[in-house]
Structure formats: structure tokens, C-alpha cells
ZADO-1210 file (C-alpha; in nm, 4 decimals, padded with zeros to 6 digits):
<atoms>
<atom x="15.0986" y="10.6772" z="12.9917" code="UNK" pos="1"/>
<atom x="15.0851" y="11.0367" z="12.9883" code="UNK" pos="2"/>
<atom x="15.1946" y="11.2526" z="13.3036" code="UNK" pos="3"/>
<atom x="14.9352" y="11.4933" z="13.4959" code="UNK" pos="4"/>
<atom x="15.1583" y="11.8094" z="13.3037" code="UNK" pos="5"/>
<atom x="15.1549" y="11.6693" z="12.9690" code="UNK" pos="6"/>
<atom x="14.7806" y="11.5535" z="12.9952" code="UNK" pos="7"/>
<atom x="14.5563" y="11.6896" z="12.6837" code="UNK" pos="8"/>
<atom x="14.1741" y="11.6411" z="12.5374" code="UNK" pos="9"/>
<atom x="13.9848" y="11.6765" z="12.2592" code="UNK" pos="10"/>
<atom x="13.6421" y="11.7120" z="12.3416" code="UNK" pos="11"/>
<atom x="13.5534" y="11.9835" z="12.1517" code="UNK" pos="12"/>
<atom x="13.6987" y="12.1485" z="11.8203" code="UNK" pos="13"/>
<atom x="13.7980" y="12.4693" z="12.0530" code="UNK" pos="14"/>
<atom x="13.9935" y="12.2723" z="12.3030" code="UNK" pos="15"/>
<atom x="14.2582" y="12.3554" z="12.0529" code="UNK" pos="16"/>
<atom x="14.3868" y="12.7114" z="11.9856" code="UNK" pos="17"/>
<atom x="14.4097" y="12.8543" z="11.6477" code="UNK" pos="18"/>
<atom x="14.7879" y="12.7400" z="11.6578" code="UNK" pos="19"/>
<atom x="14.7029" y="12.4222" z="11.7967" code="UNK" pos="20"/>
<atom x="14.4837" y="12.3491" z="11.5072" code="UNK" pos="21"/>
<atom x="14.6822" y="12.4418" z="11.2482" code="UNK" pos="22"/>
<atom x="14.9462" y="12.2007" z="11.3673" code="UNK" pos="23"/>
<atom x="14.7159" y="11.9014" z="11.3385" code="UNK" pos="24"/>
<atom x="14.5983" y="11.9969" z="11.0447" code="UNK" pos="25"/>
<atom x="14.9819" y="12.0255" z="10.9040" code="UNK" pos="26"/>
<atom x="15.0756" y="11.7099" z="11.0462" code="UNK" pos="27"/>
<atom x="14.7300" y="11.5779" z="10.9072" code="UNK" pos="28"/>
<atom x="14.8696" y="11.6417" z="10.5067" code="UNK" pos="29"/>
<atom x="15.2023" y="11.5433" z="10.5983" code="UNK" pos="30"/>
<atom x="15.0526" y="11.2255" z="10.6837" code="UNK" pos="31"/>
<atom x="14.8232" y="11.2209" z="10.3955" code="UNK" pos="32"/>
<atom x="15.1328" y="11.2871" z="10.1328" code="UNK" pos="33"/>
<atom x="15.3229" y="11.0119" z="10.3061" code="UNK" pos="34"/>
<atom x="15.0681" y="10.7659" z="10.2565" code="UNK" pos="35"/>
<atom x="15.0593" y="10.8907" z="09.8863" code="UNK" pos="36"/>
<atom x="15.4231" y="10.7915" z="09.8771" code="UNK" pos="37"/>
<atom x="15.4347" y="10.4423" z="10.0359" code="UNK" pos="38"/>
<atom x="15.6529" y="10.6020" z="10.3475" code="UNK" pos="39"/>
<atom x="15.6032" y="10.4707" z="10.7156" code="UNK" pos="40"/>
<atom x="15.5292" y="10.6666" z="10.9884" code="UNK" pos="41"/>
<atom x="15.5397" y="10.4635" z="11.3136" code="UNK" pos="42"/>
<atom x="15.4773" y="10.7860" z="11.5531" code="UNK" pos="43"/>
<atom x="15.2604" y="10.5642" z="11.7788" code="UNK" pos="44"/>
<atom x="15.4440" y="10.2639" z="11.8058" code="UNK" pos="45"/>
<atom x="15.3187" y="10.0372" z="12.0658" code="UNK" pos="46"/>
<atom x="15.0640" y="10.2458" z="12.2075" code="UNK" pos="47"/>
<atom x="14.7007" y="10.1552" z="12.2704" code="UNK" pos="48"/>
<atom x="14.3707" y="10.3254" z="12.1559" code="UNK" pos="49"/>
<atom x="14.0626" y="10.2056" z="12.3821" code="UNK" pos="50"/>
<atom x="13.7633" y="10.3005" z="12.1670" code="UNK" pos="51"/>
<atom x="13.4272" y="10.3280" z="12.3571" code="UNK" pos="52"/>
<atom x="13.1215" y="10.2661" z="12.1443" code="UNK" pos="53"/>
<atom x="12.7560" y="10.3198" z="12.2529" code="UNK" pos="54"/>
<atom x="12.6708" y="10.4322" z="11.9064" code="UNK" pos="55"/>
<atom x="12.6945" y="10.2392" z="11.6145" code="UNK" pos="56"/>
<atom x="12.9690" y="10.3763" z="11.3237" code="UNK" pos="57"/>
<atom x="13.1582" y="10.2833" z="11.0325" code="UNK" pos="58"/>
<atom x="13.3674" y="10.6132" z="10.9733" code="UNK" pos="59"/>
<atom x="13.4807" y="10.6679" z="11.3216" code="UNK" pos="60"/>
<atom x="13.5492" y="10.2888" z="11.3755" code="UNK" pos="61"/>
<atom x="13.7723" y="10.2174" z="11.0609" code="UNK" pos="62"/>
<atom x="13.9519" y="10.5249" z="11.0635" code="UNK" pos="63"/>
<atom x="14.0586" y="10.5457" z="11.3828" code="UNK" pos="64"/>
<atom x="14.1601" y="10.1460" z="11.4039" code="UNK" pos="65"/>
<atom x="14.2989" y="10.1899" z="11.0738" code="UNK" pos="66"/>
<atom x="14.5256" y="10.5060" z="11.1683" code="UNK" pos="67"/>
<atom x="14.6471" y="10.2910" z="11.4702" code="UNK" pos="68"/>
<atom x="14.7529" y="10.0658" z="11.3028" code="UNK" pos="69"/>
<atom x="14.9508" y="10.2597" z="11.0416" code="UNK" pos="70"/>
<atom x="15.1326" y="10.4905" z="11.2944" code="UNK" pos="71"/>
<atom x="15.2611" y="10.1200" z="11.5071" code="UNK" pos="72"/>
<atom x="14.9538" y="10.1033" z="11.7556" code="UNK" pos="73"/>
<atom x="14.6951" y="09.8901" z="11.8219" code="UNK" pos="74"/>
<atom x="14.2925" y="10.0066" z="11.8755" code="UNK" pos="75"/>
<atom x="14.0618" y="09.7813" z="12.1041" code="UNK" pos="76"/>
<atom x="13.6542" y="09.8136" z="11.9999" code="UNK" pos="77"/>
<atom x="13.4650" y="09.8452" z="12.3389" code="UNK" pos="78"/>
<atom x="13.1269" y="09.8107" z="12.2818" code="UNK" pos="79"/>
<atom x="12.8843" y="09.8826" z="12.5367" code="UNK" pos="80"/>
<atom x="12.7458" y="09.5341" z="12.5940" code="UNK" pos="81"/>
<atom x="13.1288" y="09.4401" z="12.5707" code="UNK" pos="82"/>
<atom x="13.2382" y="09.5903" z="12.9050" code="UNK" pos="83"/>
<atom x="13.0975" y="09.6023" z="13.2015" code="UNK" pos="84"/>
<atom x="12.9658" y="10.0045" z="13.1667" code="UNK" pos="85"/>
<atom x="12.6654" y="09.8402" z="12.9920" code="UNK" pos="86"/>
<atom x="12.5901" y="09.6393" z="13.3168" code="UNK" pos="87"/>
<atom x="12.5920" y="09.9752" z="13.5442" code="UNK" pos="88"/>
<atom x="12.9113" y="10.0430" z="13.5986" code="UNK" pos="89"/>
<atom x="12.9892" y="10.3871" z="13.6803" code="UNK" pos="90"/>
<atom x="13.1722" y="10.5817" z="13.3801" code="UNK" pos="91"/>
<atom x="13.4415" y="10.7209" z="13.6267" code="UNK" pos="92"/>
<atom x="13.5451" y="10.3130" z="13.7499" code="UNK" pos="93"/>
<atom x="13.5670" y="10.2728" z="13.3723" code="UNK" pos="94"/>
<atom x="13.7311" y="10.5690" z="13.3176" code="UNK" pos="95"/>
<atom x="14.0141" y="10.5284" z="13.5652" code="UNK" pos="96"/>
<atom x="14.0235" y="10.1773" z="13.4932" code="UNK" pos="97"/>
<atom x="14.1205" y="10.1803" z="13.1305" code="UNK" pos="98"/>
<atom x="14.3494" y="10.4658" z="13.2435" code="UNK" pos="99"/>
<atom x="14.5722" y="10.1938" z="13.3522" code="UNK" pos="100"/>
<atom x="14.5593" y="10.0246" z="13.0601" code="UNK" pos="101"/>
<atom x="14.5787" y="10.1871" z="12.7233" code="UNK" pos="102"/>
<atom x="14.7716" y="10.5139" z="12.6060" code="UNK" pos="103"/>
<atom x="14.4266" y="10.6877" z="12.4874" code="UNK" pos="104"/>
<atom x="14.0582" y="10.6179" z="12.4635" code="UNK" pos="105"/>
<atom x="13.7930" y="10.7638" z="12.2003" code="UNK" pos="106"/>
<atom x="13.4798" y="10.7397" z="12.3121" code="UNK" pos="107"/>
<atom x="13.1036" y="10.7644" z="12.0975" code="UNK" pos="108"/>
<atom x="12.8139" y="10.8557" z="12.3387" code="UNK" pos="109"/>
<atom x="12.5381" y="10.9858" z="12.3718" code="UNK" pos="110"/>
<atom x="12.5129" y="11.2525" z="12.6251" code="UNK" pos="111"/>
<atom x="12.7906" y="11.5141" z="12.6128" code="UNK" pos="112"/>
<atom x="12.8014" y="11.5258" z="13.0114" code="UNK" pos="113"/>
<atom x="12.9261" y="11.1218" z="13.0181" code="UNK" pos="114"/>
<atom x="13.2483" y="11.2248" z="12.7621" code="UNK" pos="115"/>
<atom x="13.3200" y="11.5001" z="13.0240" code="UNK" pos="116"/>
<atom x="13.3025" y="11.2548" z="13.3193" code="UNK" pos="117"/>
<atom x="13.5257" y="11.0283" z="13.1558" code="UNK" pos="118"/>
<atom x="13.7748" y="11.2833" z="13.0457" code="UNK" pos="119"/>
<atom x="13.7846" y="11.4205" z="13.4425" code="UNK" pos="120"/>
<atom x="13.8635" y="11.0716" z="13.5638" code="UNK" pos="121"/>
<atom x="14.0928" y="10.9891" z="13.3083" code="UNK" pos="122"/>
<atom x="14.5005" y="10.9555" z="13.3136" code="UNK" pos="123"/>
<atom x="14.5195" y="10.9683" z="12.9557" code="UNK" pos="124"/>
<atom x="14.4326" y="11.1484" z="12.6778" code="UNK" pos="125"/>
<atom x="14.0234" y="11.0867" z="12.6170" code="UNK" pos="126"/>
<atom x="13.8640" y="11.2345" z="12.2426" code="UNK" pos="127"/>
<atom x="13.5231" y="11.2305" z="12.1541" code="UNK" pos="128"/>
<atom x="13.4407" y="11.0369" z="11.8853" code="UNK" pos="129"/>
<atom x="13.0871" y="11.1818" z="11.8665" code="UNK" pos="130"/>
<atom x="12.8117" y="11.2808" z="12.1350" code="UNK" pos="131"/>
<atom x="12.4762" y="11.4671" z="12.0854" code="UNK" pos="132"/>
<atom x="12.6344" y="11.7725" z="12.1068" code="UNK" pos="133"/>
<atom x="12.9712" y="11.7995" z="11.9517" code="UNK" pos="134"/>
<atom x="13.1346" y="11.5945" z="11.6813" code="UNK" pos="135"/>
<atom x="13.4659" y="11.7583" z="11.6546" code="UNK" pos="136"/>
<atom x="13.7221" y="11.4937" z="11.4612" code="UNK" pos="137"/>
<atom x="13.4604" y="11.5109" z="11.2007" code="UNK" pos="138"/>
<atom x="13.5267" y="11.8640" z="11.1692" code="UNK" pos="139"/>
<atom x="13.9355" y="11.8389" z="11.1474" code="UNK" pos="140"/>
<atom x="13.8856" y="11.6400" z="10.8803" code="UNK" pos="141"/>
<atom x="13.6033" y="11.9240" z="10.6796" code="UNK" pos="142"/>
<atom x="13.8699" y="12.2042" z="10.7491" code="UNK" pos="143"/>
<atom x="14.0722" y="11.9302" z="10.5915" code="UNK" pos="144"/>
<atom x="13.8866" y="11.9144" z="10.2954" code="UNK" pos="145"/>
<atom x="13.7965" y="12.2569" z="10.2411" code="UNK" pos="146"/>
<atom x="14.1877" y="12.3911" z="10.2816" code="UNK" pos="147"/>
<atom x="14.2427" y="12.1185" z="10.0141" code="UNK" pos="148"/>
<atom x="13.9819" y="12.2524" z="09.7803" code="UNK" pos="149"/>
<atom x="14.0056" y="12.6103" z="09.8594" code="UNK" pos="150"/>
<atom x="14.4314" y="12.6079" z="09.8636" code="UNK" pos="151"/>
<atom x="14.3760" y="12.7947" z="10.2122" code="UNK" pos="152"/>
<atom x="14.0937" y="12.8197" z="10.4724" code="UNK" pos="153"/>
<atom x="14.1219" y="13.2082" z="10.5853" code="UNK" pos="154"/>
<atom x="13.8511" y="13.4094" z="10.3746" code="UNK" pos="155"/>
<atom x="13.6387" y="13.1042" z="10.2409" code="UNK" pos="156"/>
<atom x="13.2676" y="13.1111" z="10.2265" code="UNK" pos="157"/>
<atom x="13.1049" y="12.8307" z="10.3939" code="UNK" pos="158"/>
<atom x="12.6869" y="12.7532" z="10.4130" code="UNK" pos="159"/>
<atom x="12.5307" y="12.5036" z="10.6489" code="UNK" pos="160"/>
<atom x="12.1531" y="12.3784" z="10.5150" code="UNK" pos="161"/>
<atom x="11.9760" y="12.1650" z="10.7236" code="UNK" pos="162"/>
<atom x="11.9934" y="12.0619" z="11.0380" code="UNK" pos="163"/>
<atom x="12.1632" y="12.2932" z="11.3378" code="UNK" pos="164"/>
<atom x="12.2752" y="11.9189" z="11.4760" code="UNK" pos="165"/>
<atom x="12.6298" y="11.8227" z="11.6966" code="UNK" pos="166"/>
<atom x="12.8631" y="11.8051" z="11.3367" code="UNK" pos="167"/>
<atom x="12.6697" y="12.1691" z="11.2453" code="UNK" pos="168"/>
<atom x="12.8058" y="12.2819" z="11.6075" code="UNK" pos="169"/>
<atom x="13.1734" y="12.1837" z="11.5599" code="UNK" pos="170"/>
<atom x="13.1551" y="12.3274" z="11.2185" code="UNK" pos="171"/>
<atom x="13.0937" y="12.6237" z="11.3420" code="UNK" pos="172"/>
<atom x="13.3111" y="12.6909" z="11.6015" code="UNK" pos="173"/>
<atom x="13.6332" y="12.5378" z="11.3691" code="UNK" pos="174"/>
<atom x="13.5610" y="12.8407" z="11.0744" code="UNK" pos="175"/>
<atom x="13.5428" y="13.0411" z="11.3948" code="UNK" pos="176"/>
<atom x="13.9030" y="12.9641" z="11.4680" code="UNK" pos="177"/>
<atom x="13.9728" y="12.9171" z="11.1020" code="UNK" pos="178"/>
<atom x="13.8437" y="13.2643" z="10.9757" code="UNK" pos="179"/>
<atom x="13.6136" y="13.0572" z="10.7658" code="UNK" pos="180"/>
<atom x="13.3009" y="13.3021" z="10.7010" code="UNK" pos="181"/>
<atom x="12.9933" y="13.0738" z="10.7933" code="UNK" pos="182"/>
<atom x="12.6401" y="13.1457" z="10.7236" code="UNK" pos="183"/>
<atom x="12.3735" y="12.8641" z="10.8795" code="UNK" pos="184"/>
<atom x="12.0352" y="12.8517" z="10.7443" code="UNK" pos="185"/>
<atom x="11.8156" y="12.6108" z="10.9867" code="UNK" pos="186"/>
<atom x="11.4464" y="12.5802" z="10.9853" code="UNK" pos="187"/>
<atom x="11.2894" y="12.7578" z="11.3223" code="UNK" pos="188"/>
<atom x="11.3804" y="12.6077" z="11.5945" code="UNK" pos="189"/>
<atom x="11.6355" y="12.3691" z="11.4728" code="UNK" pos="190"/>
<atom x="11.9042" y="12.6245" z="11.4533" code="UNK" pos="191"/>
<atom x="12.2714" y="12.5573" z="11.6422" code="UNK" pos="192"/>
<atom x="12.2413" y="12.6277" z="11.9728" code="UNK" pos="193"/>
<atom x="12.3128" y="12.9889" z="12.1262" code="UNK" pos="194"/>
<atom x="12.5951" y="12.9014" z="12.3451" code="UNK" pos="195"/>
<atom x="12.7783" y="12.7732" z="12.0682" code="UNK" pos="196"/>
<atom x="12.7287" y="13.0429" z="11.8432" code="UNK" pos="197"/>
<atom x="12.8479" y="13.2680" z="12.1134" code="UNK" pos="198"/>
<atom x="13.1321" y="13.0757" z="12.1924" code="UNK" pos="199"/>
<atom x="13.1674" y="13.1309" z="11.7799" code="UNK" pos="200"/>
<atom x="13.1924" y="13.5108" z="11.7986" code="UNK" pos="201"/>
<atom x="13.4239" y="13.4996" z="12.1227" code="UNK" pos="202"/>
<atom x="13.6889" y="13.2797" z="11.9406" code="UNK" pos="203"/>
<atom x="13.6397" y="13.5805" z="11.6788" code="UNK" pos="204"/>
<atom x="13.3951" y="13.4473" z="11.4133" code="UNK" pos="205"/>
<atom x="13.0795" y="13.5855" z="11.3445" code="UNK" pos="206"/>
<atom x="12.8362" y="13.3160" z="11.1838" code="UNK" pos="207"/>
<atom x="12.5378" y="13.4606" z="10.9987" code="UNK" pos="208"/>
<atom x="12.2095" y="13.2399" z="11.1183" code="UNK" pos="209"/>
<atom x="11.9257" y="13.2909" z="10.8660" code="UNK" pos="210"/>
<atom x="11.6205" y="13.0575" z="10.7777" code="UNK" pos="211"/>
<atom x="11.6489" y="13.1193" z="10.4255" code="UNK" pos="212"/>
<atom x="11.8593" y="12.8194" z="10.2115" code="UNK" pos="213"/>
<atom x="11.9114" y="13.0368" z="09.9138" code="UNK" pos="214"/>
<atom x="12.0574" y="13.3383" z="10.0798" code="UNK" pos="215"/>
<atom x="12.3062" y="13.0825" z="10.2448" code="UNK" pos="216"/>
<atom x="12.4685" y="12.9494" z="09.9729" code="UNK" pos="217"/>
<atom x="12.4894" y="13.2578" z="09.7367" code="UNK" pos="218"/>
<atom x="12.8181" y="13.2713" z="09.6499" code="UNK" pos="219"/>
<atom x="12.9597" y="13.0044" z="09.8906" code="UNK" pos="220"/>
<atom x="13.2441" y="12.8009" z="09.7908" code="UNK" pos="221"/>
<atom x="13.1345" y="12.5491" z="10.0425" code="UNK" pos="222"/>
<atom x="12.7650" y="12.3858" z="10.0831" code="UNK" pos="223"/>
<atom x="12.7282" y="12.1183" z="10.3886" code="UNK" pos="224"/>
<atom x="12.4606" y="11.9609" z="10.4989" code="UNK" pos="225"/>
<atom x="12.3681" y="11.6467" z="10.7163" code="UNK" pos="226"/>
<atom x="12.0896" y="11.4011" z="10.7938" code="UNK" pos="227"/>
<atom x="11.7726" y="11.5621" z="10.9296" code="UNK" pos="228"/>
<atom x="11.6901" y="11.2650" z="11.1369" code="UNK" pos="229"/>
<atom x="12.0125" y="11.1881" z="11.4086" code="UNK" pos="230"/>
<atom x="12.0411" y="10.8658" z="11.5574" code="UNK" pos="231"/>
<atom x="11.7763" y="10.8643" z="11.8966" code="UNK" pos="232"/>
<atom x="11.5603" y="11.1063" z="11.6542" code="UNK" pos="233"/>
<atom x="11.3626" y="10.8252" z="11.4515" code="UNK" pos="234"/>
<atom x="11.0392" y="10.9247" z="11.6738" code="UNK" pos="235"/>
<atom x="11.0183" y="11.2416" z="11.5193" code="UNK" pos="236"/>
<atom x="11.0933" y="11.1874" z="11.1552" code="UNK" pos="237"/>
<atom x="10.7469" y="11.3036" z="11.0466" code="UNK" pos="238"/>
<atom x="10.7637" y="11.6201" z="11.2176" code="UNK" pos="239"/>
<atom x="11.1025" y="11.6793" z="11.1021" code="UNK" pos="240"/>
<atom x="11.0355" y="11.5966" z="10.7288" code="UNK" pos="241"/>
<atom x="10.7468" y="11.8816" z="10.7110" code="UNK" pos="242"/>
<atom x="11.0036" y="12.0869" z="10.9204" code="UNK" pos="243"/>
<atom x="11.2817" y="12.0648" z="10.6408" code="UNK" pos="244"/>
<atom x="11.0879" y="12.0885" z="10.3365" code="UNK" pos="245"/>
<atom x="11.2830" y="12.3231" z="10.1111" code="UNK" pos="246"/>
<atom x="11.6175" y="12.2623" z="10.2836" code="UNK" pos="247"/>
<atom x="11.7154" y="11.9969" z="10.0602" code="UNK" pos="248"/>
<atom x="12.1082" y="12.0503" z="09.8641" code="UNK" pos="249"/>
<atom x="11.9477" y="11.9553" z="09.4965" code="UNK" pos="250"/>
<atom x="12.1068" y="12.1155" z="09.1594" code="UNK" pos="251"/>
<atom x="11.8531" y="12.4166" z="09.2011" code="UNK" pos="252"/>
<atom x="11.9545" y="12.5441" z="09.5196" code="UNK" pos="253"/>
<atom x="12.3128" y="12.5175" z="09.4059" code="UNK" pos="254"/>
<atom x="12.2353" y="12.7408" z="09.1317" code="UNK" pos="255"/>
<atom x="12.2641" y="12.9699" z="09.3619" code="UNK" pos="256"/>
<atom x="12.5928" y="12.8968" z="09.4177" code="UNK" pos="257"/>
<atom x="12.8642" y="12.8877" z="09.1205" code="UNK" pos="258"/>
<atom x="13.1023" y="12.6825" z="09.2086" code="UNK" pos="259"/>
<atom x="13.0856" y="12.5404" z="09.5375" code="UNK" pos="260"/>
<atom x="13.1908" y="12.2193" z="09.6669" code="UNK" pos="261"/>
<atom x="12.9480" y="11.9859" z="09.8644" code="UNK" pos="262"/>
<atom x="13.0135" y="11.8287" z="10.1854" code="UNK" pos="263"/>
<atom x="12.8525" y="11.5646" z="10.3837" code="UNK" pos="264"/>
<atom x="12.9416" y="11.4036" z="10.6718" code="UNK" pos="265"/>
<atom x="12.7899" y="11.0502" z="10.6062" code="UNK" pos="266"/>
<atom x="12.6077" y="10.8558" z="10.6355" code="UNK" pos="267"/>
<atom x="12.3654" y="11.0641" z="10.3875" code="UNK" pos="268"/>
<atom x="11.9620" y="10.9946" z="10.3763" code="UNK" pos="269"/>
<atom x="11.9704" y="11.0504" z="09.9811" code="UNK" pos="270"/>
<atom x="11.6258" y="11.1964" z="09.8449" code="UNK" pos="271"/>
<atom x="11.5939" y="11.4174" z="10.1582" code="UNK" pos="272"/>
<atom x="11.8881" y="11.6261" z="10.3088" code="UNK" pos="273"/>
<atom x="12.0729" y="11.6186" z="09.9375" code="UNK" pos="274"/>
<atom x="11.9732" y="11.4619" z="09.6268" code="UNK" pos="275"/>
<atom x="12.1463" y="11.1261" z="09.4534" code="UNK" pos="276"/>
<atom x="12.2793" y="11.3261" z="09.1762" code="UNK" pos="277"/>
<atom x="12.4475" y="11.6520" z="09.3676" code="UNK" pos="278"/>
<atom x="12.6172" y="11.3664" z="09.5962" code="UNK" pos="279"/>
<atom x="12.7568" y="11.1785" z="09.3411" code="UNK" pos="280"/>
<atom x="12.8368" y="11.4808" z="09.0397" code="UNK" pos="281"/>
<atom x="13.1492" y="11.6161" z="09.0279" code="UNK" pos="282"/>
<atom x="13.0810" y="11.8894" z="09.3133" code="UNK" pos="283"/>
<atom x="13.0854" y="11.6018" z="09.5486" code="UNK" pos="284"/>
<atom x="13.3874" y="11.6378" z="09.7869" code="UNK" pos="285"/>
<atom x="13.1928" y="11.3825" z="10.0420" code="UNK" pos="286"/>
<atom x="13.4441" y="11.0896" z="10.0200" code="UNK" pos="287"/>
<atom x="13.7341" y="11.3361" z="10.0508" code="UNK" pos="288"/>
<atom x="13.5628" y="11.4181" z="10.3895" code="UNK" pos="289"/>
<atom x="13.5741" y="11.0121" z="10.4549" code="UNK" pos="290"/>
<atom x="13.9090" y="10.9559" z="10.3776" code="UNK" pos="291"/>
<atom x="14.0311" y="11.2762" z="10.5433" code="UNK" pos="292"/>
<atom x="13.8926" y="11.1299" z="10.8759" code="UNK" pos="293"/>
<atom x="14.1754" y="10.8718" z="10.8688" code="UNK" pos="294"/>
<atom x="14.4579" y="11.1730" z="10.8003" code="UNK" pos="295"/>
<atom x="14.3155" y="11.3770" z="11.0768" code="UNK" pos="296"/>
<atom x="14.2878" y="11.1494" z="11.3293" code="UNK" pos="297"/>
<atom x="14.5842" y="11.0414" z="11.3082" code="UNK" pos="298"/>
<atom x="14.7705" y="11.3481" z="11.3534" code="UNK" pos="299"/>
<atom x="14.4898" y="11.4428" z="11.6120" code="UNK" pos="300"/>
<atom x="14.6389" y="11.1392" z="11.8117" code="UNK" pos="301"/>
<atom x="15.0331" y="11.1750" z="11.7863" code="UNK" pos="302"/>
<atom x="14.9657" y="11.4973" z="11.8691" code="UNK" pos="303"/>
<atom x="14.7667" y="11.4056" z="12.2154" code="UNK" pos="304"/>
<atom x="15.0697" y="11.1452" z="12.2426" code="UNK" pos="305"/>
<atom x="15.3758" y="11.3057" z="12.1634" code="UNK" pos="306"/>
</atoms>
């Protein structure tokens, strides 16, 4: 278990400091090239990952088991109806409770507050797999991805279309810390959320937030998008379609935008946030971004252990 001194979260993508992040996302390819390789890397021998989910997942469930697994661990799936926190009990008995048990726990909630309760009452290292707000192992493994693509992440052009969402938020803030130049074009009034893109230009970015697709992606070398409609959302898909009309990534908006790669988180809604044939042409970098999850996380995690 970790000690009091040596205790570390990753709730958000800023928890870590520019150094900090650069680390993980060394130790992330040196983990990657091992794999290549066939080489072993037991780092987490014996140590436990509880994994907390109140939201369903394939990505964040597989890679994190699997990266367990290949560094020596061992991952228990928690489901809500599992445990007793789906019969009332209170997330800090829970939290101080599996404390005593594992060597880390990833939760995927809901609300952002609950992740921040549990990481207060916690004695070990808590990350958050996902909430409404923040999805920030998602975007260790886009920086990932892009420094793959782009041989280097200082002075690349990134565009968000779509959706100003949790994965848009933590997007932001890592090319904030990554000297990633970031332009967002959201629909009004589904932009990223003023705190955050404060928080951006404090870390030293300085996102530009427009409405218009086209002038985002002109002359990216990076086009993400995401779903429109976020899990708890399905009440206001018709709104939100009429919303995001012209916001789809299809071949003509990437006109727009030589060469760029095209990222998605997954799942994608194909035929309305991108078109069929941009995610699967050669452009596509999306499963990248899915295997990269595994790499990421599992540096993320013997670095929280270590």
C-alpha cells in the first residue's frame, strides 16, 4: 500500500506537471516497443487494481485488466450492483474500505464530485477512468498517438469538431501542457466549459474556441471529434442532432485540411459525428488511439505505484 508521502492521483490530465507527463508518456512507448519485442515487464507484480464501474465500457475495461495483467498484477471488475455502493453505501466506507485491500482503484462515474470523494478517503492511489467531466487516461493515450504521428507534440496543430464534452475537456488542457496549438469549434452553447479553458491558458496554452468547423481544421495536422450524444444524454438526441448539423468529420470538411490525421475516442455513432469512410480510410488513426489506451495506462499505473 502506498504511504501518506508517496500518495498520488490522477483525476485530471493536469494533476501531472509538464515533466510528470512526459515521463508517462516515455515509459508509455517504452512499454509499447517492449511489447513489440516479446520482452516482460513485471513492474506491478502482485499488486491489485480495484476497478469501479457505474458506466458501462469496453476500452477502459480491457485495457486496464489487460495492462495488469502484463506488468504481474491482477484487476478486480466492481460493478455497481456488484458491491454494496449500489445498495447505499456511502462512497467514502467504500473508499476506505478497498483502501485496505488493493494497491489502486480506477473508478468510471458519473458525477465528477463522487471520484473526488473517493480519492479524499482513499489510502491508495485512485484514477478516473471517466466521469461527466473529465476523461483524462483517454487523453494520455491521444498525446500518445499524435507524438507518434507527428514525431513530436510541441508545435502541432490540433482541431476539436463536435461536441465540447468530458474527453474534449482533457484534450484541452493536455495540448495545454503539451504546447499542442488547439482550436475547438462547438456549436453555441455546447462549447468546453470556461473554467477549463482558463485553467488551459494558466498551464500556458491558449485554445482558440470558434463555432465555425472549417476554420478549425484549416491546416490542422490533427482532427478529433466524439459522439454528440454522451451516455445519460439519450433524452436529448433530437435537440442535439439539429444542434450539430454541419459539424460532422466527412471527406469535405477535411478538405480543408491536407493532411491531417483523425482521431476518435470510441465508441463512434458513424453517419453523424464522422462518416464510415473518413473512419475507416487511411487518415484513420482511431484504433491507434485504442490500442494506445493499454500503453498508457500502464505506465500511468507503475508510475502511481513505483
Amino acid at each position: 500500500m502506498a504511504s501518506d508521502a508517496e500518495l498520488r492521483h490522477f483525476l485530471e490530465i493536469d494533476d501531472l506537471s509538464q515533466d510528470e507527463l512526459q515521463t508517462v508518456l516515455d515509459r508509455a512507448e517504452t512499454y509499447k516497443r517492449a511489447q513489440e519485442r516479446g520482452e516482460d515487464h513485471l513492474d506491478l507484480e502482485d499488486r491489485t487494481l480495484g476497478m469501479i464501474f457505474q458506466k458501462p465500457s469496453t476500452r477502459t475495461r480491457v485495457s486496464f485488466e489487460t495492462g495488469m495483467t502484463q506488468l504481474g498484477g491482477h484487476a478486480v471488475f466492481l460493478g455497481e450492483d456488484d458491491i454494496q455502493l449500489g445498495r447505499g453505501e456511502p462512497l467514502k466506507d467504500t473508499s476506505r474500505t478497498l483502501s485496505r485491500y488493493v494497491d489502486a482503484v480506477m473508478a468510471r462515474v458519473f458525477k465528477h464530485e463522487n471520484i473526488e470523494v473517493f480519492a479524499e478517503y482513499a489510502s491508495v492511489p485512485v484514477v478516473n477512468g471517466l466521469t461527466d467531466d473529465a476523461h483524462p487516461c483517454q487523453t494520455l493515450a491521444d498525446l500518445l498517438t499524435i507524438r507518434e504521428q507527428e514525431g513530436g507534440l510541441e508545435g502541432v496543430s490540433a482541431a476539436w469538431v463536435g461536441d465540447g464534452n468530458n474527453v474534449a475537456q482533457s484534450f484541452a488542457l493536455g495540448c495545454a501542457l503539451t504546447d499542442i496549438d488547439l482550436t475547438i469549434a462547438t456549436p453555441e452553447g455546447y462549447g468546453v466549459d470556461d473554467p477549463v479553458l482558463e485553467r488551459a491558458r494558466d498551464l500556458g496554452g491558449n485554445p482558440t474556441v470558434t463555432t465555425d468547423p472549417v476554420e478549425a481544421v484549416s491546416d490542422a495536422d490533427v482532427v478529433y471529434t466524439d459522439v454528440w450524444i454522451s451516455m445519460g444524454q439519450e433524452d436529448e438526441r433530437d435537440v442535439r442532432m439539429d444542434a450539430f448539423e454541419g459539424f460532422q468529420v466527412r471527406s469535405e470538411l477535411l478538405a480543408h485540411a491536407a493532411d491531417a490525421s483523425v482521431m476518435h475516442c470510441l465508441p463512434a455513432h458513424r453517419g453523424e459525428e464522422i462518416t464510415d469512410d473518413v473512419i475507416e480510410s487511411d487518415r484513420s488513426v482511431v484504433f491507434d488511439q485504442a490500442e494506445n489506451r493499454l500503453h498508457a495506462q500502464k505506465a500511468l499505473l507503475s508510475w502511481l505505484l513505483e
